[in-house]
Backbone as a chain_set.jsonl record, in Angstrom:
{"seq": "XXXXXXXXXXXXXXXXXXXXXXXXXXXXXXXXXXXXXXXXXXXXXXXXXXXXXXXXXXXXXXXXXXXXXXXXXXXXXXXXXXXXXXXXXXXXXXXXXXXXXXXXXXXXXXXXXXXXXXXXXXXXXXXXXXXXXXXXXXXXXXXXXXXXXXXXXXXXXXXX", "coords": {"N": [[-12.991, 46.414, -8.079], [-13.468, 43.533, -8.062], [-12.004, 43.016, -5.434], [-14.606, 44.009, -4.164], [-16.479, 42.719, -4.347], [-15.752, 40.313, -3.63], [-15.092, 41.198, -1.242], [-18.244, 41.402, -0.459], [-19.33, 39.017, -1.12], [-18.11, 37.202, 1.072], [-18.672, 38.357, 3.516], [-21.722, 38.154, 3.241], [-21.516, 35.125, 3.265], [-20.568, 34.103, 5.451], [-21.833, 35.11, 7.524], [-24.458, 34.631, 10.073], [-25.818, 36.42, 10.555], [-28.811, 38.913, 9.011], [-27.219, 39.993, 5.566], [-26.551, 41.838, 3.359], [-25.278, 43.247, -0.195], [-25.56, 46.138, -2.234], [-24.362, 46.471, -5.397], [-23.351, 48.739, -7.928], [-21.904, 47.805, -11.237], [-19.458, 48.164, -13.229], [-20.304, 46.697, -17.028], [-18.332, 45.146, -18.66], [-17.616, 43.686, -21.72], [-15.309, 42.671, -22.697], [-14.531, 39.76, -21.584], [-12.507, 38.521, -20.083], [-11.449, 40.472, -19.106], [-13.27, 40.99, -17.022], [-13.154, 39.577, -14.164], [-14.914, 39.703, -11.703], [-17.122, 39.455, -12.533], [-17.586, 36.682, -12.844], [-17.122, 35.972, -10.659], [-19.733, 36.229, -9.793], [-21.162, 34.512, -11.044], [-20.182, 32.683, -10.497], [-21.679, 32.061, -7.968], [-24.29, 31.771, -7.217], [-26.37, 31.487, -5.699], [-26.064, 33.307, -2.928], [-25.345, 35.879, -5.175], [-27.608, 37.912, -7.621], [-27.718, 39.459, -10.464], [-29.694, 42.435, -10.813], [-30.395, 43.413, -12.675], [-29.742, 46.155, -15.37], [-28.462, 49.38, -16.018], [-28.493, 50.697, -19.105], [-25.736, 51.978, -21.465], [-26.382, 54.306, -22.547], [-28.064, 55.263, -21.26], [-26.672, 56.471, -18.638], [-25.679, 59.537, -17.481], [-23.537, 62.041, -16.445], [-23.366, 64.621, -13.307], [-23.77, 67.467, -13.457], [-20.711, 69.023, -11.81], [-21.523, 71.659, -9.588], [-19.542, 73.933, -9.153], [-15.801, 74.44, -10.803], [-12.726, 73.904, -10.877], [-10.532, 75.255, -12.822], [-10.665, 74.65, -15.777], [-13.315, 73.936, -17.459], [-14.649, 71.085, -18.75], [-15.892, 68.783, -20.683], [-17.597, 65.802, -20.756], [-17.004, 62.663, -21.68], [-18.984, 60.004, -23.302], [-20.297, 57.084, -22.217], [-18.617, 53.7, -22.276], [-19.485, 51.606, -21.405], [-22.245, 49.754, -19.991], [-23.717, 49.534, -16.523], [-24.27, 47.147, -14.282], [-26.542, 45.96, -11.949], [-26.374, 44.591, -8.881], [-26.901, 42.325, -6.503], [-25.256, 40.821, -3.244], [-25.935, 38.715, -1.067], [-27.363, 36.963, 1.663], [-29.225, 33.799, 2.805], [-30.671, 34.665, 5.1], [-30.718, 37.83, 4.729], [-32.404, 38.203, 2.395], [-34.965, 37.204, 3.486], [-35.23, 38.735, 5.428], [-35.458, 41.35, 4.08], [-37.633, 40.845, 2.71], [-39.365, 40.417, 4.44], [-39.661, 43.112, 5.75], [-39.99, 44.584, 3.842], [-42.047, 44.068, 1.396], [-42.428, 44.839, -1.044], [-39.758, 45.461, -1.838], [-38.086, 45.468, -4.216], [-40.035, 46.303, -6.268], [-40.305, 49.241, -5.259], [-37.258, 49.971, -5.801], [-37.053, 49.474, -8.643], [-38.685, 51.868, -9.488], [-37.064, 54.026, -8.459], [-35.111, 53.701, -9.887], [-35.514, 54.751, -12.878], [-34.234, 54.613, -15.496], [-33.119, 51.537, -15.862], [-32.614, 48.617, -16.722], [-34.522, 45.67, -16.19], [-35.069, 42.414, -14.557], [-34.916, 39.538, -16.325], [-31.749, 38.966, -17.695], [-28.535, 38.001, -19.557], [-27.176, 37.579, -17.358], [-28.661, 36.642, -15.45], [-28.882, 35.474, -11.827], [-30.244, 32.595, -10.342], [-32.225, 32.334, -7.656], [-33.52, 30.357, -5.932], [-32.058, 28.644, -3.03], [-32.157, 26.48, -1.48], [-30.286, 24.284, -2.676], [-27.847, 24.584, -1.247], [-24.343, 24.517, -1.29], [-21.814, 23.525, 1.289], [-19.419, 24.735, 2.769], [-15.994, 25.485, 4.451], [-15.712, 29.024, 6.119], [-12.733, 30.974, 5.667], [-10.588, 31.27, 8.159], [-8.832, 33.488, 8.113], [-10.565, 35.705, 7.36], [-12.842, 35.945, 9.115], [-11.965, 36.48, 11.357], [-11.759, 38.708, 10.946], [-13.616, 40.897, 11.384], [-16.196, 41.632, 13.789], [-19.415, 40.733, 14.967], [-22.6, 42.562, 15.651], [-23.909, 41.376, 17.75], [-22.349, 39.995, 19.135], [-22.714, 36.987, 18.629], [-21.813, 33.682, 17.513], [-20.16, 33.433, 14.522], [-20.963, 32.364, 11.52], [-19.913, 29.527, 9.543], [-19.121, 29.402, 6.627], [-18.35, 28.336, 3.165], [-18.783, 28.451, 0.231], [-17.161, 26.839, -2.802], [-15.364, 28.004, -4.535], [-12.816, 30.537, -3.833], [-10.408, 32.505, -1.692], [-7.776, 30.7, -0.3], [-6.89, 29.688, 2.834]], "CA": [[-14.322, 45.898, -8.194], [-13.436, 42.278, -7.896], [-12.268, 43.426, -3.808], [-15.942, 44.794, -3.679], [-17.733, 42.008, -4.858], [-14.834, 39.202, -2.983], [-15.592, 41.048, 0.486], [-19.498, 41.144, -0.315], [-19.588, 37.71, -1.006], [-17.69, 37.001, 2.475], [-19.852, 38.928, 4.503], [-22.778, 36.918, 3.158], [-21.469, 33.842, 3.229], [-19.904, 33.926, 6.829], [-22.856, 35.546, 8.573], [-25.837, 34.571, 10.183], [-27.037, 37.937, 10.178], [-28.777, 39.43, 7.512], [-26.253, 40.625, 5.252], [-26.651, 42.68, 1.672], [-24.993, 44.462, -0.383], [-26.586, 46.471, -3.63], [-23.702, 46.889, -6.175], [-23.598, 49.134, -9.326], [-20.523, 47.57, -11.583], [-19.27, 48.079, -15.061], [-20.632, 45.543, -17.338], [-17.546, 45.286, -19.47], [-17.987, 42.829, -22.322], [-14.217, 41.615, -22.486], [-14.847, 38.491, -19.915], [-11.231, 38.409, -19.947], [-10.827, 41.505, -17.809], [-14.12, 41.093, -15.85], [-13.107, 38.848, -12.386], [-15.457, 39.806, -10.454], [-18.233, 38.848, -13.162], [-17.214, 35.15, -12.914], [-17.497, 35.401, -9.505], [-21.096, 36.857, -9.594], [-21.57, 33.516, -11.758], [-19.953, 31.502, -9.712], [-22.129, 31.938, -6.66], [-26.04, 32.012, -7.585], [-27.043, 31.316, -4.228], [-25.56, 34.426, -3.253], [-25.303, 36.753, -5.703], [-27.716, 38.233, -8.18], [-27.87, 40.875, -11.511], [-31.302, 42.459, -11.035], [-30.703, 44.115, -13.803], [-28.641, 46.869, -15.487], [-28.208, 50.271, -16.455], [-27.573, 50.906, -20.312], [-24.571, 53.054, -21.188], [-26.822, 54.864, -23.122], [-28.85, 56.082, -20.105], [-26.056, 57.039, -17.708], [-25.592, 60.506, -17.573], [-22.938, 62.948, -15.045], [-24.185, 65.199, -13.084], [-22.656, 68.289, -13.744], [-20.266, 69.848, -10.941], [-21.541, 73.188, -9.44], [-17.904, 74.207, -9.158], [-15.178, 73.652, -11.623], [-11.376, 74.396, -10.581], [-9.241, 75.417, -13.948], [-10.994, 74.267, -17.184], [-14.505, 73.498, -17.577], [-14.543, 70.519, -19.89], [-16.901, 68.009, -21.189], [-17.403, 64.186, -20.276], [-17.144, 61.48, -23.056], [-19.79, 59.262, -23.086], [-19.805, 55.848, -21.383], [-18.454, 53.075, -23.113], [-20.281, 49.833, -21.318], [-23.508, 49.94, -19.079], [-23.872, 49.271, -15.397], [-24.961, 46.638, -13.518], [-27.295, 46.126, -10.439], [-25.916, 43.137, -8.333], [-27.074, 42.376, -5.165], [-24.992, 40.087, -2.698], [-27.072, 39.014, 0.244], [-27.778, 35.609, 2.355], [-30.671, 33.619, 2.856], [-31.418, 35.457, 6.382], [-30.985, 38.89, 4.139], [-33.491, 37.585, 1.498], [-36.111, 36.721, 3.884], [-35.73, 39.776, 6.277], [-36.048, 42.245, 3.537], [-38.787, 40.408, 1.762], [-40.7, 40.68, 5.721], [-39.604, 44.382, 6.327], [-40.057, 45.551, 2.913], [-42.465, 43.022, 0.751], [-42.278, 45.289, -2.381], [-38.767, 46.712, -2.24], [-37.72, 45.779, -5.754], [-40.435, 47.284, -7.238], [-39.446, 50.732, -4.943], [-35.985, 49.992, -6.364], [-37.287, 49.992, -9.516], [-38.776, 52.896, -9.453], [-36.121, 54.659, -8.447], [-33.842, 53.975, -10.872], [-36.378, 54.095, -14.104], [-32.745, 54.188, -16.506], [-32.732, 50.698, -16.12], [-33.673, 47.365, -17.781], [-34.988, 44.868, -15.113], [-35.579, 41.307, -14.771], [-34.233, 38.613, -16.732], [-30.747, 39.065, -18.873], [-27.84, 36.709, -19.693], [-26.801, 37.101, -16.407], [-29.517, 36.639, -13.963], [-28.63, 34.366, -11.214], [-31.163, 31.936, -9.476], [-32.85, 32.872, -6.001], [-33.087, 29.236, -4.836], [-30.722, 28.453, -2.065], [-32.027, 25.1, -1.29], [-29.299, 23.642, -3.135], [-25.887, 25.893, -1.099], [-22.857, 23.444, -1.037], [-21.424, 24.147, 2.684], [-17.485, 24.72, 2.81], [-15.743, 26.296, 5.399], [-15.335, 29.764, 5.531], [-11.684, 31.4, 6.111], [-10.535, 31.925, 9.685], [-8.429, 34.643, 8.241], [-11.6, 36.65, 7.014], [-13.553, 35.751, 10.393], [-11.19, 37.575, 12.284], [-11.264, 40.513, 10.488], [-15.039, 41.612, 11.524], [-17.124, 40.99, 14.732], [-21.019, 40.791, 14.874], [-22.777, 43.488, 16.503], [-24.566, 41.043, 18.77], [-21.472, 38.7, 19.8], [-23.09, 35.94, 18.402], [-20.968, 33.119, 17.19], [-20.361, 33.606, 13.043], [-21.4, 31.433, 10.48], [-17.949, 29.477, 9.355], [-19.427, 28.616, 6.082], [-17.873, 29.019, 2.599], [-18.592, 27.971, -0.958], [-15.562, 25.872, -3.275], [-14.225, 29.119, -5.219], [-12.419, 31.588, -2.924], [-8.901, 32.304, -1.236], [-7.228, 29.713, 0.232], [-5.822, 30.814, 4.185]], "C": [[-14.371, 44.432, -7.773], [-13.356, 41.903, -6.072], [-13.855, 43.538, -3.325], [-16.632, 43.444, -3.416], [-16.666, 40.387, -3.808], [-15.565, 39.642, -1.577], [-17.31, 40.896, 0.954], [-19.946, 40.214, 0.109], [-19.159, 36.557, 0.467], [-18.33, 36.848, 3.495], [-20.795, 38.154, 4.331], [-22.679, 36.015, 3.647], [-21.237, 33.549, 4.629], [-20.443, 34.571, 7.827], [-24.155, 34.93, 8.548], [-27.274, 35.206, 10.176], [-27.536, 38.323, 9.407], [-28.12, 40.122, 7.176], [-26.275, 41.011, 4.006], [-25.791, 43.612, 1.21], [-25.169, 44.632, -1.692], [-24.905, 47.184, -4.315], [-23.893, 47.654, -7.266], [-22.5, 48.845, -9.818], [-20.714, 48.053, -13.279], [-19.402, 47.066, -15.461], [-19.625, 45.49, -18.704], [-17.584, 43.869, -20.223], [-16.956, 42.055, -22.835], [-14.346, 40.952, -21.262], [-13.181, 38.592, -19.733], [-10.626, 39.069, -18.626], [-12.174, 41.724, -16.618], [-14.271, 39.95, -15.019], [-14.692, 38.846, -11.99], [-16.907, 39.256, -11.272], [-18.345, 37.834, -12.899], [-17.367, 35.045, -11.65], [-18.72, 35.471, -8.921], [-21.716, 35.115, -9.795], [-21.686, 32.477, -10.942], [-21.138, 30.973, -7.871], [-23.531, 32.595, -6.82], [-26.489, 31.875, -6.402], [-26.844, 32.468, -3.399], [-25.242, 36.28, -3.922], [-26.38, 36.859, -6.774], [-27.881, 39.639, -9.105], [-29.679, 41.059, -11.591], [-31.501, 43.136, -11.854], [-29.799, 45.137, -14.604], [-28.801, 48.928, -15.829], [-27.639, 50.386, -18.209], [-26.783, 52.332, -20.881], [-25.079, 54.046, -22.26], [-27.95, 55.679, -22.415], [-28.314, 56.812, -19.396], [-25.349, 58.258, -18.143], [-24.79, 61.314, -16.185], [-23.723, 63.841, -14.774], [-23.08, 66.479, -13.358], [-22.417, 69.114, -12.202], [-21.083, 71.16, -10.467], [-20.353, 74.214, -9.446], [-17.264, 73.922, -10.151], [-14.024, 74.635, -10.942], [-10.76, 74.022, -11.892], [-10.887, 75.163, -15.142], [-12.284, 74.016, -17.38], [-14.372, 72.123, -18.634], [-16.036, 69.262, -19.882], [-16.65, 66.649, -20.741], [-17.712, 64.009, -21.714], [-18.849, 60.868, -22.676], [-19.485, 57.873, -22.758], [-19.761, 55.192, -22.212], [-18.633, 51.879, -22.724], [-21.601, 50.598, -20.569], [-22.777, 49.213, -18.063], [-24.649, 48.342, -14.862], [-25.513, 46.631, -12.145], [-27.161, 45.222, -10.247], [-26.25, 43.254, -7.079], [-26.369, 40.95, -4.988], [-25.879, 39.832, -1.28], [-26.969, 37.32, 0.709], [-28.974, 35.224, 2.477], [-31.509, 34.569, 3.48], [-31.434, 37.157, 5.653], [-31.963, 39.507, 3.485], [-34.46, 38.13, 2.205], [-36.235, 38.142, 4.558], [-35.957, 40.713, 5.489], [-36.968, 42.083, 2.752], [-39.878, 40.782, 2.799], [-40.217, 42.251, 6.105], [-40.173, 44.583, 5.144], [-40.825, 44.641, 1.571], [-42.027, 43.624, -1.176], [-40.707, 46.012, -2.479], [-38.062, 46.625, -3.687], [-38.612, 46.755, -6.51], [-40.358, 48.743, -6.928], [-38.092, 50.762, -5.811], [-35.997, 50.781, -7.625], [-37.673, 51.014, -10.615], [-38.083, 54.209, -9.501], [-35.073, 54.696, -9.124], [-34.679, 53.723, -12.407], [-35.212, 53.909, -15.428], [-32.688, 52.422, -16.615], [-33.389, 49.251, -16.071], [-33.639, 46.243, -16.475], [-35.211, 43.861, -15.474], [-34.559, 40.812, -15.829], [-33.281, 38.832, -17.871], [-29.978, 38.383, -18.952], [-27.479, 36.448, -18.752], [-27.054, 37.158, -15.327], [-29.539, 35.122, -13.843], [-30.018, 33.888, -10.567], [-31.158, 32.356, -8.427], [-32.926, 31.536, -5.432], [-32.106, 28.848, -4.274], [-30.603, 27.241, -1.484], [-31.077, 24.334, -1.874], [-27.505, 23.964, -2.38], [-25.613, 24.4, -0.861], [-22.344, 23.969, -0.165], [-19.853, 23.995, 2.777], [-17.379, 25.867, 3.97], [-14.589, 27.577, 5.181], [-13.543, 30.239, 6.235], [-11.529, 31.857, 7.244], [-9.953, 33.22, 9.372], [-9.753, 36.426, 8.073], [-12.281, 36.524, 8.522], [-13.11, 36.601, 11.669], [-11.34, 38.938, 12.046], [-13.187, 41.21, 11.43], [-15.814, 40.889, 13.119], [-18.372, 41.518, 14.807], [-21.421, 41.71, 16.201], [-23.17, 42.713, 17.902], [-23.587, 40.244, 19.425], [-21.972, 37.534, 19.548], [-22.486, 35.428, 17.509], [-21.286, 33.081, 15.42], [-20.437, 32.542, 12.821], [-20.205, 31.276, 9.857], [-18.332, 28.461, 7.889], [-18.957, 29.349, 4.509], [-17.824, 28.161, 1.517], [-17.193, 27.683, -1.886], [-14.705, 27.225, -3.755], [-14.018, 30.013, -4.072], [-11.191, 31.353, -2.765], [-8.712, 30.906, -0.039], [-6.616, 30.473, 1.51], [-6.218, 29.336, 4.631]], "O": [[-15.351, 44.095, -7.107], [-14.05, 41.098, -5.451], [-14.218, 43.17, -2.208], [-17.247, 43.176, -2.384], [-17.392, 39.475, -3.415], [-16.32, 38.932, -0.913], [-17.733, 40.513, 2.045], [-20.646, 40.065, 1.111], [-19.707, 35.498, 0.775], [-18.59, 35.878, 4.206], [-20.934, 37.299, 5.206], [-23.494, 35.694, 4.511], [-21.846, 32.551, 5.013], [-19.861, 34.717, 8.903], [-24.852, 34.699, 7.559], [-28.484, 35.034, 10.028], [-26.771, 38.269, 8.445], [-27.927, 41.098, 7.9], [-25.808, 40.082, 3.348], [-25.474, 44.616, 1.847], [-25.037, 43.675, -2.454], [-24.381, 48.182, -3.82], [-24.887, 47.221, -7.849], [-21.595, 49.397, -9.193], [-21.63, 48.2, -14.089], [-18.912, 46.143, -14.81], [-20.137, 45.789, -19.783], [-17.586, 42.871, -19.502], [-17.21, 40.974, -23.368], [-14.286, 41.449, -20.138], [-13.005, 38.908, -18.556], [-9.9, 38.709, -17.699], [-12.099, 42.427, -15.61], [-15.323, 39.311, -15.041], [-15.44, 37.871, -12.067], [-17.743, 38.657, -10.595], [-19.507, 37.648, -12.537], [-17.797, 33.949, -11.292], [-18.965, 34.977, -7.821], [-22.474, 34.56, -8.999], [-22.594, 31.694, -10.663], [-21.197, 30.004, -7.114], [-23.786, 33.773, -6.571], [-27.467, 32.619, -6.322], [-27.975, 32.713, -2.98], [-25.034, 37.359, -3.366], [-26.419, 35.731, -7.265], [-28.128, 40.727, -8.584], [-30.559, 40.352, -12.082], [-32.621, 43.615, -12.033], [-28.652, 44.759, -14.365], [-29.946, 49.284, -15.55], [-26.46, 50.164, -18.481], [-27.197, 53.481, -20.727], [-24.207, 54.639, -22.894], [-28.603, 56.579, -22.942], [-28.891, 57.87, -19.146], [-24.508, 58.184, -19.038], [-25.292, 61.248, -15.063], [-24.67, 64.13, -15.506], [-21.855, 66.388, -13.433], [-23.305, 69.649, -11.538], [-21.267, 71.833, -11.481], [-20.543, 75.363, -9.842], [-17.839, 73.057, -10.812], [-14.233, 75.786, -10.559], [-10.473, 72.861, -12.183], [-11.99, 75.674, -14.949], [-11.851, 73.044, -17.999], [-13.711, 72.501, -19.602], [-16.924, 69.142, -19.038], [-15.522, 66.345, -20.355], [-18.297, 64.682, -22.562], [-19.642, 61.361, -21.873], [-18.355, 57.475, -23.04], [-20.502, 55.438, -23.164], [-18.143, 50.957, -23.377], [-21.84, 51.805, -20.621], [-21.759, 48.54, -18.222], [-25.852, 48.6, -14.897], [-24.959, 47.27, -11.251], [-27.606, 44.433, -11.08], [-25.924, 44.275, -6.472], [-26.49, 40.044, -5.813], [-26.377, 40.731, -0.602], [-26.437, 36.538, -0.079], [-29.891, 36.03, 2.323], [-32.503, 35.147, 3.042], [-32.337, 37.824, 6.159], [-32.408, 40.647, 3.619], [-34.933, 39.231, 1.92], [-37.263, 38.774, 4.314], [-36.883, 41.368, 5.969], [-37.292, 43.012, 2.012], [-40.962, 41.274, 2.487], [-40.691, 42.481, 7.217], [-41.338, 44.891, 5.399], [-40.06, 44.525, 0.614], [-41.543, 43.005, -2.124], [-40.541, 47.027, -3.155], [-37.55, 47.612, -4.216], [-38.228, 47.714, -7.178], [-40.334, 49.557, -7.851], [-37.961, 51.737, -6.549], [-35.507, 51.874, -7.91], [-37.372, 51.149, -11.801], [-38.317, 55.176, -10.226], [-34.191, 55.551, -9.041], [-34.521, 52.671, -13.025], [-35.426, 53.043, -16.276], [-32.111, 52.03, -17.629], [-34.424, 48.9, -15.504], [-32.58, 46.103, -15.864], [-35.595, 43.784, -16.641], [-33.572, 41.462, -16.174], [-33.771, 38.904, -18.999], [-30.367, 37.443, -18.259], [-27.242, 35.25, -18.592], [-26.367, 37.493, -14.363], [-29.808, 34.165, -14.568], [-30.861, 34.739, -10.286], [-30.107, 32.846, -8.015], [-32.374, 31.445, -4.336], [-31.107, 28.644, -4.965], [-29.554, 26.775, -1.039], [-31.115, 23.264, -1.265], [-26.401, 23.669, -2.839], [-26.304, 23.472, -0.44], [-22.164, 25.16, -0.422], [-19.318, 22.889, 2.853], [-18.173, 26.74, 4.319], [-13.481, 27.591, 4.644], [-13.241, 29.749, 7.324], [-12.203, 32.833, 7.574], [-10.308, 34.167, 10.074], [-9.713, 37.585, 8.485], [-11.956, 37.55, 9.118], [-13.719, 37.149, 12.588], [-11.124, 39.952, 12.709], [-13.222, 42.287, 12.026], [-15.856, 39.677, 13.333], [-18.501, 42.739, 14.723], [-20.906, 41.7, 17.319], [-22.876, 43.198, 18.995], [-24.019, 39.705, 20.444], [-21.64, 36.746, 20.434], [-22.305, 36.128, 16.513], [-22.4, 32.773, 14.997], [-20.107, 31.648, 13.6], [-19.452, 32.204, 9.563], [-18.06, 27.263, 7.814], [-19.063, 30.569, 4.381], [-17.057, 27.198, 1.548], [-16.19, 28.345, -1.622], [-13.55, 27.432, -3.382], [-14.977, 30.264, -3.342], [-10.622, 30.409, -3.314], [-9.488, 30.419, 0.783], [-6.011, 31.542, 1.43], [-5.887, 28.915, 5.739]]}, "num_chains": 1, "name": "protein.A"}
């Protein structure tokens, strides 16, 4: 999960393109063992929780198939969060393609509690701190259009 939410935050950060990505994570309430939380934190410009899933909503679906045993699921023992990673240019283009898509979102997932909880990040971006992003990550991916990436990269991250 912490991979998920490390290469999200990448992609964002080191493109000019619009770049998103809609997470569902475990909202595990030892901080100890949740990374990738701290890094949600760490990067408000970036990243926000639009909300969550409570582990009192989420329900399996049941197999049509079963090979050997039929058996039962437990019940979940945290809730789920909804995290979106995204960039300014992400922001803006799905705010002008799609003016209402949270409240579609919302819709679509009625299980879950929306809007403001301990760990909803800020939407202003007027403030980003500009660091440069990793040549080793830059390499790894090329832009559909050949247009030169964005080499830009907030203080917490790997060192290359």
């Amino acid at each position: 999960m912490l991979k998920c939410v490390q290469h999200s935050l990448r992609s964002a950060m080191c493109s000019k393109l619009p770049t998103a990505t809609f997470l569902l994570l475990p909202n595990w309430e030892n901080k100890s063992i949740n990374a990738y939380r701290a890094l949600v934190q760490d990067n408000p410009n970036y990243c926000t929780t639009l909300g969550f899933i409570p582990k009192t909503k989420l329900t399996y679906a049941m197999p049509t198939s079963w090979k050997g045993v039929q058996r039962n699921f437990s019940n979940h023992t945290w809730s789920m969060d909804i995290i979106a990673v995204r960039n300014k240019e992400a922001k803006q283009h799905l705010t002008d393609a799609s003016p209402n898509w949270l409240q579609t979102l919302q819709r679509n997932i009625p299980e879950a509690i929306w809007g403001k909880n301990q760990y909803l990040a800020r939407e202003d971006t007027d403030h980003i701190t500009k660091h440069v992003c990793p040549q080793y990550f830059i390499s790894k991916r090329e832009d559909v259009t050949g247009q030169e990436r964005g080499r830009h990269w907030p203080g917490k991250g790997p060192k290359h």
